[in-house]
N, C-alpha and C positions, 0 to 999 in steps of 0.2 A: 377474493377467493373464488374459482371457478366452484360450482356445486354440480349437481346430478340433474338439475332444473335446466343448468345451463346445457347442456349434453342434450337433453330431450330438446329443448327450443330449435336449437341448428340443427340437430336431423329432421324434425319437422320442419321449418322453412327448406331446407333441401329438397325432401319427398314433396312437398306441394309446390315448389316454386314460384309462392308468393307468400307475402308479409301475413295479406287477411286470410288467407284459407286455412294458414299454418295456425293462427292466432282461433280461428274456428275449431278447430281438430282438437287445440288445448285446450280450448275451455275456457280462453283469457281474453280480453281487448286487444286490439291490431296495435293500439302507441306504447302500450307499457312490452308490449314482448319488442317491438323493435328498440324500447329503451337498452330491455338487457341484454338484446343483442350485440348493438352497440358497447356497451358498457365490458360484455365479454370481449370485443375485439378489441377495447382498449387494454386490457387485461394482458390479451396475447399480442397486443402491437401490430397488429395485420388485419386487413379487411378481410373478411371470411364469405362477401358475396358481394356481386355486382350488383347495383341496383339499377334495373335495367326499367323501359317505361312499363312494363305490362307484367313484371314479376323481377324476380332475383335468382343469380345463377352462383355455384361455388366459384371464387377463387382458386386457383392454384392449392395456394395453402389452405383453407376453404376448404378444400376435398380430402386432402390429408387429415384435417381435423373429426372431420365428418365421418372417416371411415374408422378412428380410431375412435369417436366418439360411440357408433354403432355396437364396435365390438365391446367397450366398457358396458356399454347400458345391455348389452346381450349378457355378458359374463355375470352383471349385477341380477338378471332375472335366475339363469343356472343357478348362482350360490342362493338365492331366495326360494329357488325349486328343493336343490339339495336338504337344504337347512331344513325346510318342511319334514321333505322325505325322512332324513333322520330323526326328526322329533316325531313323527309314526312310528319309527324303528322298521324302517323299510332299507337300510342303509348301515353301514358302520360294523363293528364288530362287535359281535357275544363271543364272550369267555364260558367255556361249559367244560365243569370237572365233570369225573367222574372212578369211581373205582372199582377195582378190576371184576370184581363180581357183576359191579352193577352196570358194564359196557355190555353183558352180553342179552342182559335184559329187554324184551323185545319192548315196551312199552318205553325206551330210552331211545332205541334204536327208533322208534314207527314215529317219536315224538319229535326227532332232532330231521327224521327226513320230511316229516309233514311242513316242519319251519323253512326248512330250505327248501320245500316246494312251493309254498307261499310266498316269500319273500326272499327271490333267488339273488337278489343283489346285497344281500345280508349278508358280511361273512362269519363264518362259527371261525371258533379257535376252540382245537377240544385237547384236554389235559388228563390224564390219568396218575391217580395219585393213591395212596393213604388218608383214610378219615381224617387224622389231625394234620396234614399237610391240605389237604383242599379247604377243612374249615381257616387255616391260617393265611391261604391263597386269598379266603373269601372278604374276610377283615380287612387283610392287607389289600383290595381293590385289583391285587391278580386275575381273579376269577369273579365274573358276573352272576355266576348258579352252579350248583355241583348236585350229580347222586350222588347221597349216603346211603351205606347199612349201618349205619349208629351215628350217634349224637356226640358230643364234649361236652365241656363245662365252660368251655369257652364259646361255643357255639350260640350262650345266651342272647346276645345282640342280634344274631339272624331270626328269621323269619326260617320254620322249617316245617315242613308239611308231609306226614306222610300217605304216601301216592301208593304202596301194594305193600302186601305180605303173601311170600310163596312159601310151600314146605321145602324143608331140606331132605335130600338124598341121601343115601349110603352108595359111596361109589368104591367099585370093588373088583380086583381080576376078575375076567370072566372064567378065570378055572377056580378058584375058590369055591369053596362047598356051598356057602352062602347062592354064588352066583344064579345058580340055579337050582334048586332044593326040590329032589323027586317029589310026584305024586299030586302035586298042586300047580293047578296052571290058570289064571296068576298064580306069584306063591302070596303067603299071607303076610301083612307088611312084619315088618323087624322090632322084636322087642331091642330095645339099647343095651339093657341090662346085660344081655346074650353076646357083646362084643368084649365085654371087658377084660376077655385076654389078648383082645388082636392088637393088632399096632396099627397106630395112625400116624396119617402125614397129615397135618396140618400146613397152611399159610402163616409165615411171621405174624404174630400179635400185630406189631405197626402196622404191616401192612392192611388188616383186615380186622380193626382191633372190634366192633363190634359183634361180627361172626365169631371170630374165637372166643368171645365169651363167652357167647350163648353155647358153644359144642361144649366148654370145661362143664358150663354151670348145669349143664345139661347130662351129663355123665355124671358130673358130682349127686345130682338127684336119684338118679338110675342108680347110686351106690359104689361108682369107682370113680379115682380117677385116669385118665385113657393116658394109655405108655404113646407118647409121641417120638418115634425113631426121628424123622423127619422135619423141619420147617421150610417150606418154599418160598421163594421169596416174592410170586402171584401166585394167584387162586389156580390159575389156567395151570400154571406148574405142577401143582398136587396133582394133576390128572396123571399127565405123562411119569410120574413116579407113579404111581398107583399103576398105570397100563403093566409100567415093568417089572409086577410084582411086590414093589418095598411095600405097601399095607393097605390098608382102609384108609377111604377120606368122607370128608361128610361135605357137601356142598348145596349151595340155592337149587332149585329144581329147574331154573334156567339155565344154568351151566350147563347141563345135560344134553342141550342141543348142539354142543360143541363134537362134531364127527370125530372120535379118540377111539379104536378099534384099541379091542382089550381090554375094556371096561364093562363090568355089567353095574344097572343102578338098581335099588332098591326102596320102599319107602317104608319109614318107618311107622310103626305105633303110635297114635295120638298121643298114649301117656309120654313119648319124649318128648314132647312138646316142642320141637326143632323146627323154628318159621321163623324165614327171612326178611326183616323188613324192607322196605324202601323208602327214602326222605329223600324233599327236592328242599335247596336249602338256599335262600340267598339274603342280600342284607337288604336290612328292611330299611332304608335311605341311601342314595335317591333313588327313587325310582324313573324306570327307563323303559320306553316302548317296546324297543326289543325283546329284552327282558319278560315283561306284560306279555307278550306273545307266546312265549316261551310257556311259562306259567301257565296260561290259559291251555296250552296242547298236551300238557302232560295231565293237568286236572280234569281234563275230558278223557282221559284214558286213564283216569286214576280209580284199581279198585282196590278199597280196604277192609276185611273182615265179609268179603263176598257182594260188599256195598259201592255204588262209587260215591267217588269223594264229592260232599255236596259244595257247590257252588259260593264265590266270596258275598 
């Protein structure tokens, strides 16, 4: 059987164009390398060198062999470079959920461009989903890491970390009395209580099923619950219904940097306790360099409760 040993022997007797020099360069004895020299041309049924008195020159066939052998032992160092490369996760593809709230999130955005400034031969795949659709992406091996703004119960098996909490807004026409409220400039933030006859657009449940909790559960405290004319089916949607008038929306305070003319935002009262979290979520087996990258660039811009997130 030819090996990888036999490959290197005849491009070195080629490059040196002799038995001892080539046999020096190996590392081996000059009779046993001309053995399996030998031994490989019996192999391949053709003499693959002249043996001339002061050295050895290719064959015809010889040189054929030779140049195919070069390009094998070359291709064999690439896949041994690659292979590397991707066990650093300098290479290959990351799978990154995320949901619609949490794309507009700068610490998502600064985190996924700092990766692909580092490791520009990495490719992302990025997926926008629903909380229970990216956690089921993540189980099922679809998705290598997702932002959430909430958890499952199914989510147990992952590894989920949370990376911020922002307050939420009251987003609101800007002709609405609210908008702009004489005589205070700031005005002073928004009791909730104070909205309970407006009408709100909310985002589908599925699609944002942890934000809509927290707005019910959050009005439920305040003492009503909020008349929802509306469900959109993204977060980004509630805006432009809100621009045109149809009601109140409540949103992360990063959304707000979405340019929507015809919105004014407002913040509310500490007692409604309205704050968005953020979780970086992925499974905890196997682990994969990429990944580890990943991880490591959002937990250095990760801050929670005004803290950043300490270190593994």
């Amino acid at each position: 059987m030819i090996e990888m040993r036999h490959l290197r022997y005849a491009v070195a007797i080629a490059d040196e164009g002799h038995m001892t020099r080539a046999a020096e360069r190996l590392g081996i004895q000059q009779p046993p390398l001309s053995q399996q020299i030998r031994a490989l041309e019996t192999m391949l049924g053709t003499p693959l060198f002249h043996r001339l008195p002061r050295g050895v020159v290719p064959t015809d066939a010889g040189a054929v062999f030779i140049a195919r052998a070069r390009q094998i032992l070359a291709d064999l160092q690439t896949a041994v470079a690659e292979t590397h490369r991707a066990a650093r996760g300098e290479t290959g593809t990351l799978s990154i959920g995320f949901t619609s709230s949490a794309a507009f999130h700068p610490l998502v955005s600064s985190a996924v461009r700092a990766l692909r400034l580092s490791w520009p031969d990495l490719s992302l795949r990025l997926e926008e989903g629903a909380t229970d659709e990216l956690t089921a992406d993540l189980l099922a091996g679809r998705l290598d890491v997702a932002f959430l703004r909430g958890t499952t119960l199914e989510a147990a098996t992952l590894s989920i970390a949370p990376v911020h909490r922002e307050d939420m807004l009251l987003a609101l026409p800007d002709d609405h009395p609210l908008a702009h409220p004489p005589g205070i400039d700031p005005p002073e933030p928004v009791d909730l209580a104070d909205l309970s006859a407006e009408t709100f657009i909310l985002y589908r449940r599925q699609s944002g099923q942890g934000l809509y909790d927290r707005i019910i559960a959050a009005c439920q405290r305040a003492g009503f619950s909020p008349r929802v004319a509306q469900e959109a089916p993204k977060l980004a949607s509630t805006l432009s219904l809100v621009a045109a008038g149809l009601g109140l929306s409540i949103i992360p305070e990063s959304m707000a940097r979405l340019e929507t003319s015809g919105i004014a935002y407002r913040r509310f009262s500490a007692s409604a306790g309205l704050v968005a979290p953020l979780y970086l979520a992925w499974r905890r087996e196997p682990a994969r360099a990429a990944l580890d990258h990943l991880v490591r660039e959002v937990k250095a811009r990760a801050v929670v409760d005004g803290h950043p997130l300490p270190p593994d």
